[in-house]
PDB file of N, CA, C and O in Angstrom:
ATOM      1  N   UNK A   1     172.895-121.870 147.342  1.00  0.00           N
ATOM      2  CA  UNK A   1     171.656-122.557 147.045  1.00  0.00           C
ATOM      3  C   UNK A   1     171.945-123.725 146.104  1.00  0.00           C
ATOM      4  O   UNK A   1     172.751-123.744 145.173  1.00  0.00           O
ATOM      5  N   UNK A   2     171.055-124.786 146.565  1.00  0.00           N
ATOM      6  CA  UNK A   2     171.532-125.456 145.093  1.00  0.00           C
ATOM      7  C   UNK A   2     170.615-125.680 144.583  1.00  0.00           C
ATOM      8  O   UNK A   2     169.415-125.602 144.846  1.00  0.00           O
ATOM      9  N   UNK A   3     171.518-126.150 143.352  1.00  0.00           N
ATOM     10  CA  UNK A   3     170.868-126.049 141.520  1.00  0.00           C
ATOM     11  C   UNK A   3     171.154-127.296 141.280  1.00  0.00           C
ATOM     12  O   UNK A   3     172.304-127.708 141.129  1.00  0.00           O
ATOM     13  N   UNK A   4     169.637-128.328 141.200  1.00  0.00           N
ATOM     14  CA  UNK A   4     169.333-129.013 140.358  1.00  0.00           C
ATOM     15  C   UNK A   4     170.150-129.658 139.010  1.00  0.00           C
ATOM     16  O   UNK A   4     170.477-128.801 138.189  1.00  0.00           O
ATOM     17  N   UNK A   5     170.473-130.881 138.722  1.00  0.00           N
ATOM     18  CA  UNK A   5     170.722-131.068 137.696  1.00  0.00           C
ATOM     19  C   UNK A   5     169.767-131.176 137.013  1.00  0.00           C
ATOM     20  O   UNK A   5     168.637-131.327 137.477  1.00  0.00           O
ATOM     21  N   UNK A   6     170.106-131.103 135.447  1.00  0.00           N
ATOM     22  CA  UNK A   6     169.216-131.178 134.017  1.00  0.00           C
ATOM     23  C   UNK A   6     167.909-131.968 134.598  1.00  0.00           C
ATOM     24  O   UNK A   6     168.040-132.645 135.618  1.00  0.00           O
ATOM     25  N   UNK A   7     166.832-131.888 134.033  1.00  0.00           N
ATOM     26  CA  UNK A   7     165.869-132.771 133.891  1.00  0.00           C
ATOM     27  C   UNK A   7     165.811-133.423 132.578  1.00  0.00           C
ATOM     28  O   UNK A   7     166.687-132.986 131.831  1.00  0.00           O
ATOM     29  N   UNK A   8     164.948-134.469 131.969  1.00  0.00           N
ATOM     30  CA  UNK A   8     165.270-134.783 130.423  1.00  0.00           C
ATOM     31  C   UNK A   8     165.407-134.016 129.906  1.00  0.00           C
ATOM     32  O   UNK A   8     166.447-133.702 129.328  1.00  0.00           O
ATOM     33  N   UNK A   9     164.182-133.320 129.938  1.00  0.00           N
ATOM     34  CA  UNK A   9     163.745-132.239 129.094  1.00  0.00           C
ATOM     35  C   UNK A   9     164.917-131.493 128.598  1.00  0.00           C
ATOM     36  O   UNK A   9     165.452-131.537 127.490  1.00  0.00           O
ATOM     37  N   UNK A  10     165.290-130.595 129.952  1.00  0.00           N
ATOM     38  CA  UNK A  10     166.282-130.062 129.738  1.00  0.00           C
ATOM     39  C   UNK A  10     167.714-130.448 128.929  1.00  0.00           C
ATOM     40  O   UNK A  10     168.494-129.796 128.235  1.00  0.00           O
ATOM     41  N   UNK A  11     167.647-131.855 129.386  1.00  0.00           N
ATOM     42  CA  UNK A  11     168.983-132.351 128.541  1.00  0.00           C
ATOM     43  C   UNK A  11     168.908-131.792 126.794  1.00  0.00           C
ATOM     44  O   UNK A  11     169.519-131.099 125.981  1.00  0.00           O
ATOM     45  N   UNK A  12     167.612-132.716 126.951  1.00  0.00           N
ATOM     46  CA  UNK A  12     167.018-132.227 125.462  1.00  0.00           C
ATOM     47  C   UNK A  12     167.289-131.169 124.772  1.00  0.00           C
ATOM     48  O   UNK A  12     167.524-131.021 123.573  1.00  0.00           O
ATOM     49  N   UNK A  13     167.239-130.521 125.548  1.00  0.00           N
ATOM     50  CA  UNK A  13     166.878-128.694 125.115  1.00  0.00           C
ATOM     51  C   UNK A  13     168.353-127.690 124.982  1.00  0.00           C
ATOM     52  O   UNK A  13     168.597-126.729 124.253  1.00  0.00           O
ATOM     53  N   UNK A  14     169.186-128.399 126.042  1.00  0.00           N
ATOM     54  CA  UNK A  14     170.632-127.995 126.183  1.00  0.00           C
ATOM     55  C   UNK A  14     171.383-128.602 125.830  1.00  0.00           C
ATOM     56  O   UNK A  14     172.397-127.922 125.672  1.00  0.00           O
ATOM     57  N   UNK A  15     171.582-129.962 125.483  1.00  0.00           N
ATOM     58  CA  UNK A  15     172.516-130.686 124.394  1.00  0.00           C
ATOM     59  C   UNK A  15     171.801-131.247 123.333  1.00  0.00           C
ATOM     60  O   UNK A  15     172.569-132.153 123.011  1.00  0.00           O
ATOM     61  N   UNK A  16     170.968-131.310 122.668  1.00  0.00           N
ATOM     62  CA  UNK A  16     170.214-132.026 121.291  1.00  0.00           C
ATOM     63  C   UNK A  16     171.451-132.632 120.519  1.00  0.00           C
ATOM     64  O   UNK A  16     171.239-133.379 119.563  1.00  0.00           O
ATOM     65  N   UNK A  17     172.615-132.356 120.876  1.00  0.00           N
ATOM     66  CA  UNK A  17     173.520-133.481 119.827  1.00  0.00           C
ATOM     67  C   UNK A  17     173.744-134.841 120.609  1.00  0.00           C
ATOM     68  O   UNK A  17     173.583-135.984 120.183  1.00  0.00           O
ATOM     69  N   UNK A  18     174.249-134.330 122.139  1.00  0.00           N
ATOM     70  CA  UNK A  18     174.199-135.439 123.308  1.00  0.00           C
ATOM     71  C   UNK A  18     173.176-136.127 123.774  1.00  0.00           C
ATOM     72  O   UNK A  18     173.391-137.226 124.285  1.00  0.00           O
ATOM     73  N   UNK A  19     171.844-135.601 123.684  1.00  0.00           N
ATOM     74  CA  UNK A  19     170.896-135.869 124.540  1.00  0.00           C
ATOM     75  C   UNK A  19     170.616-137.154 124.436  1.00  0.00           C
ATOM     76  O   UNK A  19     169.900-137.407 125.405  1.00  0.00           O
ATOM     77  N   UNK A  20     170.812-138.325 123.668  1.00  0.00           N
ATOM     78  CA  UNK A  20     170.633-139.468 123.616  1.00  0.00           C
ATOM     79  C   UNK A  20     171.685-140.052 124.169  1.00  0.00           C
ATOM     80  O   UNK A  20     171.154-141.079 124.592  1.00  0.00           O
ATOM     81  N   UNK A  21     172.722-140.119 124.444  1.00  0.00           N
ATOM     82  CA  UNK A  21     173.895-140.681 124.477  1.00  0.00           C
ATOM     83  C   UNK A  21     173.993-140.355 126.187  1.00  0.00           C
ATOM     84  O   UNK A  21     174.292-141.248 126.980  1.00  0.00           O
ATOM     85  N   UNK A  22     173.699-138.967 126.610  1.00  0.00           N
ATOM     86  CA  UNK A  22     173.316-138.813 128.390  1.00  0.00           C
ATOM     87  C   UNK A  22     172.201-139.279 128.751  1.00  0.00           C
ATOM     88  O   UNK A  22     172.313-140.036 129.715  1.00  0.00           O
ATOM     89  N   UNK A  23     170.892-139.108 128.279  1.00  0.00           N
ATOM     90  CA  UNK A  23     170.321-139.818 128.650  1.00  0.00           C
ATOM     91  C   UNK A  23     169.774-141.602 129.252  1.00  0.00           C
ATOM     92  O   UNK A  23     168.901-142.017 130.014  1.00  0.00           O
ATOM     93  N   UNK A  24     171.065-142.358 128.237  1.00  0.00           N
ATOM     94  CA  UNK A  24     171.477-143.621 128.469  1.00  0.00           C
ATOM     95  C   UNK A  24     172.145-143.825 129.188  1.00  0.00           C
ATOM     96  O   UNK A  24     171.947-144.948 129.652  1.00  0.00           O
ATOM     97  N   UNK A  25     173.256-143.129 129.790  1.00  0.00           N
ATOM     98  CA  UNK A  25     174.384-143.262 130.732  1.00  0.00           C
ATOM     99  C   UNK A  25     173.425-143.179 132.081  1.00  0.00           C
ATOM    100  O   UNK A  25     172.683-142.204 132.202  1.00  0.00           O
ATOM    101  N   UNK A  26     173.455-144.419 133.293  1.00  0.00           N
ATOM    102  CA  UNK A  26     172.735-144.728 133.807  1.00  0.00           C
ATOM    103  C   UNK A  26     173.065-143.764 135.251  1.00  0.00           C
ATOM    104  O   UNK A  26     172.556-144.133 136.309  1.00  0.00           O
ATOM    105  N   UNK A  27     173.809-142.706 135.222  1.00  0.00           N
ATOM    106  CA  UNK A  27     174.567-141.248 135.897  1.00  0.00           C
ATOM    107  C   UNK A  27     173.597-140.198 135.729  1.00  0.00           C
ATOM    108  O   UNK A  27     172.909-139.584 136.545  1.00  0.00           O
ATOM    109  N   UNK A  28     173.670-140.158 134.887  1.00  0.00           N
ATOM    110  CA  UNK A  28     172.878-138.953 134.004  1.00  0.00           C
ATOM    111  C   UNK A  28     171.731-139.017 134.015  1.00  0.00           C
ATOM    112  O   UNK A  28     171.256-137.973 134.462  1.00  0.00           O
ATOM    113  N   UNK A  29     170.884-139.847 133.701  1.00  0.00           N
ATOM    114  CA  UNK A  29     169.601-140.528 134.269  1.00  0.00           C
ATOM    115  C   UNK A  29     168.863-140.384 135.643  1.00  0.00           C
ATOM    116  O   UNK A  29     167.770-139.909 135.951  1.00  0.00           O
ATOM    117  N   UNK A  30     169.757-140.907 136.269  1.00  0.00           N
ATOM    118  CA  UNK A  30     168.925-140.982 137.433  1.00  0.00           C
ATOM    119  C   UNK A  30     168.963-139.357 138.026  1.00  0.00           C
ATOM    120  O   UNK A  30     167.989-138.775 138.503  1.00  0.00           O
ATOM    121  N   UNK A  31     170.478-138.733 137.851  1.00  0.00           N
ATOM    122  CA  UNK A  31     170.308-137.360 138.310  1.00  0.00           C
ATOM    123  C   UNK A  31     169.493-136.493 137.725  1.00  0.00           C
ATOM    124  O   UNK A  31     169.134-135.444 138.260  1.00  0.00           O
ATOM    125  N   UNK A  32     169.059-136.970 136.296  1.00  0.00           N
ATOM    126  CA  UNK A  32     167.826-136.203 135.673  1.00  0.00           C
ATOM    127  C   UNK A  32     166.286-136.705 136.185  1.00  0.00           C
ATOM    128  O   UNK A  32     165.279-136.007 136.303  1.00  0.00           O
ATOM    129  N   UNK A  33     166.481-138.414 136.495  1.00  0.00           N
ATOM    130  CA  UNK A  33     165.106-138.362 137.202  1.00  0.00           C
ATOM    131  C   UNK A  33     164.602-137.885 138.287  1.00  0.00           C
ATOM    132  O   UNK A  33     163.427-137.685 138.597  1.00  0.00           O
ATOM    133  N   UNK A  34     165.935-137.653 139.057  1.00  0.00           N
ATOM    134  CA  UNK A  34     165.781-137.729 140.695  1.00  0.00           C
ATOM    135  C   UNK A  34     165.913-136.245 141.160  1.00  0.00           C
ATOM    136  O   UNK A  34     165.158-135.888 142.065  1.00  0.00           O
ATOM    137  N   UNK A  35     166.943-135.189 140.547  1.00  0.00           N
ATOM    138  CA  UNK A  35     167.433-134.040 140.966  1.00  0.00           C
ATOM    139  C   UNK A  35     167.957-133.960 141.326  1.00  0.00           C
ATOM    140  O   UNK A  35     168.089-132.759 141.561  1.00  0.00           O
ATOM    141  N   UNK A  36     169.245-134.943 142.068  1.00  0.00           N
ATOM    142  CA  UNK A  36     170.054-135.320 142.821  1.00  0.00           C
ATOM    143  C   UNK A  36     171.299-135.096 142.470  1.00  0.00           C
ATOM    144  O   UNK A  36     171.274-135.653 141.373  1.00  0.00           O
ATOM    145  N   UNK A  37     172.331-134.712 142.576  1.00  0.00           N
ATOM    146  CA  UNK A  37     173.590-134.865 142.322  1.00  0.00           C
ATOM    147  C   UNK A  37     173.994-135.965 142.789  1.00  0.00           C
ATOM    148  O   UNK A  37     173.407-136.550 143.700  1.00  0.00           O
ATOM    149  N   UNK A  38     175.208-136.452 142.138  1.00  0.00           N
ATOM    150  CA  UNK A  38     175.749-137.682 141.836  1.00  0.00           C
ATOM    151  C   UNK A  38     176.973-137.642 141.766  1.00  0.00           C
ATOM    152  O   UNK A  38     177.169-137.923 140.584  1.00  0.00           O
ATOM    153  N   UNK A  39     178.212-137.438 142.356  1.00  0.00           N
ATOM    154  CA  UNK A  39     179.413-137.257 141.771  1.00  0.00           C
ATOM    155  C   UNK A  39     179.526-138.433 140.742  1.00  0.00           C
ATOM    156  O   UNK A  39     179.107-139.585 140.635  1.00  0.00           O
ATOM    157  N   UNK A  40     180.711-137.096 139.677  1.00  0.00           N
ATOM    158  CA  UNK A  40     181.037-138.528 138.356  1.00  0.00           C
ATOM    159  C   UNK A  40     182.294-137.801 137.935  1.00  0.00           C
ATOM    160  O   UNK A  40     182.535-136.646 138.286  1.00  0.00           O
ATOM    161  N   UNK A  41     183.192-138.626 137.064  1.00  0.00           N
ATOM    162  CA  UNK A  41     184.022-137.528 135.921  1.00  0.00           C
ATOM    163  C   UNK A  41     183.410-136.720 135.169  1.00  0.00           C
ATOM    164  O   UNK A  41     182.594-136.962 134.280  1.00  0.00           O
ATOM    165  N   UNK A  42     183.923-135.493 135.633  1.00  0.00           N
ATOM    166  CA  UNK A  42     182.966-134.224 134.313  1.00  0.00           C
ATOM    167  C   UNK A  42     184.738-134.333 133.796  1.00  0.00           C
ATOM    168  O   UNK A  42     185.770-134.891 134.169  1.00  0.00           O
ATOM    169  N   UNK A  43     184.162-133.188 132.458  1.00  0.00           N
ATOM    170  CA  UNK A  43     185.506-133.343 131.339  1.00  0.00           C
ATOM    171  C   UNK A  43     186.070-131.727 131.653  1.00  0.00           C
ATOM    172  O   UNK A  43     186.580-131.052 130.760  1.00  0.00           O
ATOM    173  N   UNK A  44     185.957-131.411 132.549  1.00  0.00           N
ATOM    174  CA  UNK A  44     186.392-130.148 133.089  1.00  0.00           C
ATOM    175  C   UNK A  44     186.765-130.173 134.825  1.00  0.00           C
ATOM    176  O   UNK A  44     186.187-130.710 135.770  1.00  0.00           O
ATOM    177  N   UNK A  45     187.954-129.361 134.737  1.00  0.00           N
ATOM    178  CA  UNK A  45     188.155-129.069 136.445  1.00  0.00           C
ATOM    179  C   UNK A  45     187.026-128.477 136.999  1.00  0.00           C
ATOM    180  O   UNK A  45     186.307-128.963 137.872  1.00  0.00           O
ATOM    181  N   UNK A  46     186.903-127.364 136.425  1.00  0.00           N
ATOM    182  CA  UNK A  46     185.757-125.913 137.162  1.00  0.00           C
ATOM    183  C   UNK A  46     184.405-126.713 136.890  1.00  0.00           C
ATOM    184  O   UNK A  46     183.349-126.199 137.258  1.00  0.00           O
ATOM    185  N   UNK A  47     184.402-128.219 136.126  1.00  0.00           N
ATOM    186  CA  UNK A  47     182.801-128.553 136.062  1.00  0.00           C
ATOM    187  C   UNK A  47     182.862-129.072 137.386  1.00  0.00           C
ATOM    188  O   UNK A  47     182.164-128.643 138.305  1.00  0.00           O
ATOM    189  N   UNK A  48     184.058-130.397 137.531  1.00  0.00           N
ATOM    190  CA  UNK A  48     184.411-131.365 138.492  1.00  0.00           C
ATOM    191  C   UNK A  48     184.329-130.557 140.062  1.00  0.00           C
ATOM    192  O   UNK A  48     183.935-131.160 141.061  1.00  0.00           O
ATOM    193  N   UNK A  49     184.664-129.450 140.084  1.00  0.00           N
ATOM    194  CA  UNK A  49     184.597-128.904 141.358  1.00  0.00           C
ATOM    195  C   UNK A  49     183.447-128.080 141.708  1.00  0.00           C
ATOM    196  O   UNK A  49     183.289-127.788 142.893  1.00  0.00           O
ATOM    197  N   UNK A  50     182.254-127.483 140.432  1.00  0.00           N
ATOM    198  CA  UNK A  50     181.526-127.107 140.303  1.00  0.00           C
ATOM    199  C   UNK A  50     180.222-128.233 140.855  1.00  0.00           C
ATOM    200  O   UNK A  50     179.174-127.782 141.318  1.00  0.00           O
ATOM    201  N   UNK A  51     180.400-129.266 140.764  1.00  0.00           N
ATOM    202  CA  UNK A  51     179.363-130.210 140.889  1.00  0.00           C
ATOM    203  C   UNK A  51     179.335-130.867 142.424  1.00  0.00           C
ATOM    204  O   UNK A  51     178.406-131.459 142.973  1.00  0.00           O
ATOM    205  N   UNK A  52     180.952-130.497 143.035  1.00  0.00           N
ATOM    206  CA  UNK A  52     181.253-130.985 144.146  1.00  0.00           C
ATOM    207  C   UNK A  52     180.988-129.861 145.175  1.00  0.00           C
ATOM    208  O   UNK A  52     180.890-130.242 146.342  1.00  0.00           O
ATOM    209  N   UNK A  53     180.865-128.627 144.947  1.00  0.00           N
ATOM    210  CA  UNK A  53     180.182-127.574 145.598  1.00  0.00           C
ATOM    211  C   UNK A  53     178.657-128.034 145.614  1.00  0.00           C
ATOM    212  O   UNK A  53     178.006-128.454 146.570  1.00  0.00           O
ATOM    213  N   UNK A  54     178.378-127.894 144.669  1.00  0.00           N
ATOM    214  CA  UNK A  54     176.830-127.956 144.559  1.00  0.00           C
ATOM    215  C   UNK A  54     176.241-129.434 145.238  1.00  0.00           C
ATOM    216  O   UNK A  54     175.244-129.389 145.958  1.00  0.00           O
ATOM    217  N   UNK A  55     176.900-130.687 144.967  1.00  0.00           N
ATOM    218  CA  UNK A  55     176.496-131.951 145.762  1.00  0.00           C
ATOM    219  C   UNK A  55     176.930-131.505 147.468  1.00  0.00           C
ATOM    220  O   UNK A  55     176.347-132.211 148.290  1.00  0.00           O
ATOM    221  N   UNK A  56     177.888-130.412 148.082  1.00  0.00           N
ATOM    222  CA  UNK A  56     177.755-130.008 149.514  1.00  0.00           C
ATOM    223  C   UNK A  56     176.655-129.449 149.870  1.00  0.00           C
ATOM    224  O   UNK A  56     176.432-129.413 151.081  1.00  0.00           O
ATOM    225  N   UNK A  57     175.570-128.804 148.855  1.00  0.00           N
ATOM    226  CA  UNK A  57     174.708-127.784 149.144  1.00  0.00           C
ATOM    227  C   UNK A  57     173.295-128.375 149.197  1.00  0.00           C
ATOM    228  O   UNK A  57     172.257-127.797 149.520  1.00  0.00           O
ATOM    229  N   UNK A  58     173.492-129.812 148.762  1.00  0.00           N
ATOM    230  CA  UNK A  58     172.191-130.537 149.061  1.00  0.00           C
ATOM    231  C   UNK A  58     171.382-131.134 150.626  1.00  0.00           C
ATOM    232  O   UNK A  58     172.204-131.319 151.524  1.00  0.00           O
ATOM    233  N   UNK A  59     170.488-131.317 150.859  1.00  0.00           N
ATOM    234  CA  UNK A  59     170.119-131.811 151.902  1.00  0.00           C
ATOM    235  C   UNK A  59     171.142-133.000 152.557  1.00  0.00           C
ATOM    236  O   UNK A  59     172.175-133.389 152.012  1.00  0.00           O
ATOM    237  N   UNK A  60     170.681-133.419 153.680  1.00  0.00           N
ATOM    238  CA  UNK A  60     171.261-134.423 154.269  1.00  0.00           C
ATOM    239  C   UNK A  60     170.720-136.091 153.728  1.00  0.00           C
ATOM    240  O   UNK A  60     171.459-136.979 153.302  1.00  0.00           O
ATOM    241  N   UNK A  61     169.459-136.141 153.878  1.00  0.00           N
ATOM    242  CA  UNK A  61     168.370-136.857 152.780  1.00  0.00           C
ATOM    243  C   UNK A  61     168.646-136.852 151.352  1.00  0.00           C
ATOM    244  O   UNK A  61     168.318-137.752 150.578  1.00  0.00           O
ATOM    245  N   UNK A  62     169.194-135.913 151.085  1.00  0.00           N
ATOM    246  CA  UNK A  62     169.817-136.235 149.558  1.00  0.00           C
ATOM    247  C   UNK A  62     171.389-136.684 149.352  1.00  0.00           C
ATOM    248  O   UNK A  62     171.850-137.481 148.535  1.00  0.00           O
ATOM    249  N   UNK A  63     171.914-136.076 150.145  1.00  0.00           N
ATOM    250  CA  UNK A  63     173.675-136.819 150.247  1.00  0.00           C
ATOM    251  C   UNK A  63     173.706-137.875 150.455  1.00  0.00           C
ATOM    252  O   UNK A  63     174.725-138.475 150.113  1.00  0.00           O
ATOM    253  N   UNK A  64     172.430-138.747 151.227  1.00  0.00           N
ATOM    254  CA  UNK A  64     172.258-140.199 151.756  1.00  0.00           C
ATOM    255  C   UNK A  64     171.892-141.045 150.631  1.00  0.00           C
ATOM    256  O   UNK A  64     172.494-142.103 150.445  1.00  0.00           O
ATOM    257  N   UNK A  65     170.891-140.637 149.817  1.00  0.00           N
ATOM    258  CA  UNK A  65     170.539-141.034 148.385  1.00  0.00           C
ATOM    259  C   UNK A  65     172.003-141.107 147.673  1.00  0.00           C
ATOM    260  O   UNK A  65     172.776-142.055 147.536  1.00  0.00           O
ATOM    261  N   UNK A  66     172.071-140.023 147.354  1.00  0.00           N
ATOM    262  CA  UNK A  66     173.544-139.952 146.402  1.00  0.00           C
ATOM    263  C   UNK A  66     174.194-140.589 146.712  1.00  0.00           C
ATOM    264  O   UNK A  66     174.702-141.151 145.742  1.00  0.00           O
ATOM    265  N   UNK A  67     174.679-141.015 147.867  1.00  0.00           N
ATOM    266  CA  UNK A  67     175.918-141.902 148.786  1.00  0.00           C
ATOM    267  C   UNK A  67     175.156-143.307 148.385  1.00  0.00           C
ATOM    268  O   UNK A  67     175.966-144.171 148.051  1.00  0.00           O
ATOM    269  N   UNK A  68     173.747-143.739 148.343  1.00  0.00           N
ATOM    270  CA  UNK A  68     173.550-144.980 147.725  1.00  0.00           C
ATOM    271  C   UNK A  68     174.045-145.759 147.081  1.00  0.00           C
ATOM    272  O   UNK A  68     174.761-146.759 147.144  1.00  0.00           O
ATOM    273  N   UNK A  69     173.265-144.789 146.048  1.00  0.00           N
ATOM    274  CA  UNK A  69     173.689-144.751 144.261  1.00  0.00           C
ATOM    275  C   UNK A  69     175.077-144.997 144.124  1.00  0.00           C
ATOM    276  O   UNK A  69     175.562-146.062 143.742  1.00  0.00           O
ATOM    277  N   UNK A  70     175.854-143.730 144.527  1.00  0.00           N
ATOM    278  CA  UNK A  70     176.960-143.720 144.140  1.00  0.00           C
ATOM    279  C   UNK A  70     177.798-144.976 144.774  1.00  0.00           C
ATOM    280  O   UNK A  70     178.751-145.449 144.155  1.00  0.00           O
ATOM    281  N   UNK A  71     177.534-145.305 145.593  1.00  0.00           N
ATOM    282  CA  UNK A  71     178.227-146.823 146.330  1.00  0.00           C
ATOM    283  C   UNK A  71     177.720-147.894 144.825  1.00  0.00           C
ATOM    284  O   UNK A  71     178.522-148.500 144.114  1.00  0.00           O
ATOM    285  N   UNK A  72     176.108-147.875 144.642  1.00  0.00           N
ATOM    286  CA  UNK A  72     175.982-149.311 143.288  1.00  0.00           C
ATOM    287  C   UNK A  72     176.621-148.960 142.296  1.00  0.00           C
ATOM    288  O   UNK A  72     176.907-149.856 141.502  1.00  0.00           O
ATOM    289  N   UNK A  73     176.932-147.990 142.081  1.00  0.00           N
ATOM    290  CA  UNK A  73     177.726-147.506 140.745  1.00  0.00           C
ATOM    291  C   UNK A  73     179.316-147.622 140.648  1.00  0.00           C
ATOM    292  O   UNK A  73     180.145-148.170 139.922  1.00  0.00           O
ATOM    293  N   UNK A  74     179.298-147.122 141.341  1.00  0.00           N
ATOM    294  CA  UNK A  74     181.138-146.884 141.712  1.00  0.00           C
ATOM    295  C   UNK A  74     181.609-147.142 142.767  1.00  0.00           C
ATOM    296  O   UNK A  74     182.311-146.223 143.190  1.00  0.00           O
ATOM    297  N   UNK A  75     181.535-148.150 143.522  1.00  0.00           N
ATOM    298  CA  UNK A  75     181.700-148.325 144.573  1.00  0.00           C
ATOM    299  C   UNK A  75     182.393-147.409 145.743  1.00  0.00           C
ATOM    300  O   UNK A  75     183.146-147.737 146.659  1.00  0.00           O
ATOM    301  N   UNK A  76     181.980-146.435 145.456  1.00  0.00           N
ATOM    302  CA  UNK A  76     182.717-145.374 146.788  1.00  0.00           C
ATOM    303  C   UNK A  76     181.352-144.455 146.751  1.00  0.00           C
ATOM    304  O   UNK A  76     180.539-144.207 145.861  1.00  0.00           O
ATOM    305  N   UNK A  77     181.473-144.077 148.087  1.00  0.00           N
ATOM    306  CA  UNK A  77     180.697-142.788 148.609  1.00  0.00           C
ATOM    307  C   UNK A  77     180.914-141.417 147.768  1.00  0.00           C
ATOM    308  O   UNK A  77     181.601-141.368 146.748  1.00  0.00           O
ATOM    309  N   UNK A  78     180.353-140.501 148.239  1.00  0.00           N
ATOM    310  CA  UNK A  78     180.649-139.661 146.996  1.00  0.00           C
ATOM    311  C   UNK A  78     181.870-138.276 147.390  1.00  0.00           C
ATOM    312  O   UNK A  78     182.206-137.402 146.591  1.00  0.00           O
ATOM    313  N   UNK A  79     182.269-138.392 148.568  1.00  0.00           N
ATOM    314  CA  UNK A  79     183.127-137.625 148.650  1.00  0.00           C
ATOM    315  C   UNK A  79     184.322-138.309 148.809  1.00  0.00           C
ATOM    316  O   UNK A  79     185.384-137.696 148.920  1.00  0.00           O
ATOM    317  N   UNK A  80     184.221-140.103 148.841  1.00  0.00           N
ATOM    318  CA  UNK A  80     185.774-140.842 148.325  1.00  0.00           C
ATOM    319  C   UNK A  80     185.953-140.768 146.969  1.00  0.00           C
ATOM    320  O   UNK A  80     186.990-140.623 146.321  1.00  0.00           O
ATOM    321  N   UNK A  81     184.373-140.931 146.488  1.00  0.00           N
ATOM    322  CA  UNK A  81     184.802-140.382 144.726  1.00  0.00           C
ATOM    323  C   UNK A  81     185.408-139.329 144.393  1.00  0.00           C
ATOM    324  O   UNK A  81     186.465-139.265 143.766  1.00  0.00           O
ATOM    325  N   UNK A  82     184.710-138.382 144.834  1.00  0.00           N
ATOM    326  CA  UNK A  82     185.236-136.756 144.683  1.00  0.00           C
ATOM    327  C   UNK A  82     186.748-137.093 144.563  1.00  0.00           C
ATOM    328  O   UNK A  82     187.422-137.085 143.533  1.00  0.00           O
ATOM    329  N   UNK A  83     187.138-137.386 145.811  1.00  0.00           N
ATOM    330  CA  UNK A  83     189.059-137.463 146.049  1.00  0.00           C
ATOM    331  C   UNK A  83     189.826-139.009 145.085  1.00  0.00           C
ATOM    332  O   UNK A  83     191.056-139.026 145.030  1.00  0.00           O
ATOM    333  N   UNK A  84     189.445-139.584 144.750  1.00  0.00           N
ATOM    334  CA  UNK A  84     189.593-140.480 143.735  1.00  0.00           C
ATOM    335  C   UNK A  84     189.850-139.781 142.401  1.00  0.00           C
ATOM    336  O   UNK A  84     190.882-139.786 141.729  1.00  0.00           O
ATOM    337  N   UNK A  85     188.430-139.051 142.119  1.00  0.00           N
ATOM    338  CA  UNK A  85     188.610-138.093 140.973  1.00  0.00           C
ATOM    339  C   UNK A  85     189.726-136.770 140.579  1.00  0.00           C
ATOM    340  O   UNK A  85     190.200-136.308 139.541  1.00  0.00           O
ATOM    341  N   UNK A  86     189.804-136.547 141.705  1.00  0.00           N
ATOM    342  CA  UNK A  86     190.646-135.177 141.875  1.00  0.00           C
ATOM    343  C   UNK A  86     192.065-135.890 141.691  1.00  0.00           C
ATOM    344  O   UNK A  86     192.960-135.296 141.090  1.00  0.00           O
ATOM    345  N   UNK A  87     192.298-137.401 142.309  1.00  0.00           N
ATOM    346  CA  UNK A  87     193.873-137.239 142.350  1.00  0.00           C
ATOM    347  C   UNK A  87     194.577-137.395 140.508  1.00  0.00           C
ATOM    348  O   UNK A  87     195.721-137.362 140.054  1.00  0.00           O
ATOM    349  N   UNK A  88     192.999-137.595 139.794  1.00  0.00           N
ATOM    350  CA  UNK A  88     193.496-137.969 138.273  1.00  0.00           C
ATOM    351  C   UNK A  88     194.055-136.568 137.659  1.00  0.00           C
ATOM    352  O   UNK A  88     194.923-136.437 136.796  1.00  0.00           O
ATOM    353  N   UNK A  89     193.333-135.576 138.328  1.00  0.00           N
ATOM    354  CA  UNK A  89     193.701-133.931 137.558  1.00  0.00           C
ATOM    355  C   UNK A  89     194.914-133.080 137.614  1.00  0.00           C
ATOM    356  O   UNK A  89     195.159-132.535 138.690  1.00  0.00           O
ATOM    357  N   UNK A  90     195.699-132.891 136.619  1.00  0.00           N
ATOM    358  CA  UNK A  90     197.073-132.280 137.100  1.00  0.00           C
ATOM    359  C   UNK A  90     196.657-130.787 137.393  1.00  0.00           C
ATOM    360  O   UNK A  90     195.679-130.210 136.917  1.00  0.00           O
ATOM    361  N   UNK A  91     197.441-130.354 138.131  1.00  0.00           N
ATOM    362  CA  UNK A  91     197.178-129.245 138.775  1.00  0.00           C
ATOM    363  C   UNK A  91     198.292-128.531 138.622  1.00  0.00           C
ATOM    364  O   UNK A  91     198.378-127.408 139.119  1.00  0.00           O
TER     365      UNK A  91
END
């Protein structure tokens, strides 16, 4: 099933030291406005692969969104990001 990223609120509520500093990052944002997953660098493997499960488990209508975004942002789709990201992680 998938699980939603943070909403503000939530950011709020689950990081209060970060919550200003994610909330500005224009990543973090929109996946809190939208619900959407977004591939990005998380600062963890098990987050990084955790987020890439969960962005498979979204609609088709939402992978198309995300694949938007993620093209104005970073110029790659989000499963060239994914593999972009992965080749930085030693294993």
């Amino acid at each position: 099933m998938y699980i939603k990223p943070y909403t503000i609120e939530e950011i709020k509520k689950h990081y209060p030291d970060k919550a200003e500093m994610l909330i500005k990052d224009p990543v973090h944002l929109w996946r809190a406005e939208t619900g959407i997953e977004l591939i990005h660098k998380e600062p963890s493997l098990d987050e990084q692969k955790r987020i890439w499960i969960n962005w498979n488990k979204m609609t088709d209508e939402m992978k198309k969104q995300s694949n938007i975004k993620s093209m104005e942002i970073f110029g790659f789709d989000n499963p060239s990001h994914y593999e972009e990201i992965m080749k930085n992680w030693v294993m």
